[in-house]
N, C-alpha and C positions, 0 to 999 in steps of 0.2 A: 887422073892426076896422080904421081906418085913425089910423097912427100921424102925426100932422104938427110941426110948428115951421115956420111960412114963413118964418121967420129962416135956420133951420139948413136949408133948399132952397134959398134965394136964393143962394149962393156955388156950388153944385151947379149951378143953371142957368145961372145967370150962366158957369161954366168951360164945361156943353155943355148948350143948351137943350131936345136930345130927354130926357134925364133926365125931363123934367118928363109924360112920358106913362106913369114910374114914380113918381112925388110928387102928395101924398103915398103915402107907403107903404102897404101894405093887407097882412094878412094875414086868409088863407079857410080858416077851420072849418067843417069838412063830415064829413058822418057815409057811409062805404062801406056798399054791400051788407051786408056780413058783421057790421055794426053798429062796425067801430072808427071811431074819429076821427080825424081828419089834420087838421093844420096846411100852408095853403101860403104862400110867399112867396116873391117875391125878394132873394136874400141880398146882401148888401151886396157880400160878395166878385165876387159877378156883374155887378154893377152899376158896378164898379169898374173888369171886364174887358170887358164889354160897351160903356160910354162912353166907356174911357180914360181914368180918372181916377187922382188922386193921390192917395196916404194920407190928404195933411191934409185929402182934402175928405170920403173915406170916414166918415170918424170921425164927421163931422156925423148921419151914417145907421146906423152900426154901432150904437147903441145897443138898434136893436131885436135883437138875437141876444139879449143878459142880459133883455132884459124880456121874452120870451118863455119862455126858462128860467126865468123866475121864477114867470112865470103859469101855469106846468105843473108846477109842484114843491105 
């Protein structure tokens, strides 16, 4: 699944242009051995810590945590 707005990435790259080798965002549904299923992604929080970013720019990204909780409820 890849989450995008090239609106709400363009202030992300535009503050650090490697960002954009996580935009858009992708979350990977895959089924284990044992038959469960897992969810992977890069959390915002990481991405935050990883490029050195600010809140205000987090938030452009953070939306995907609730939509993901939402698609799993």
């Amino acid at each position: 699944m890849l989450f995008g707005n090239p609106e709400a990435g363009t202030p992300l790259r535009v503050a650090e242009s490697m960002i954009a080798l996580d935009l858009p965002l992708k979350v990977l549904a895959w089924e284990a051995a044992d038959g469960k299923v897992w969810l992977s992604y890069n959390d915002p929080d990481y991405l935050k810590q990883r490029f050195s970013l600010f809140d205000e720019l987090v938030k452009n990204i953070a939306v995907i945590k609730p939509l993901i909780n939402q698609a799993l409820q």
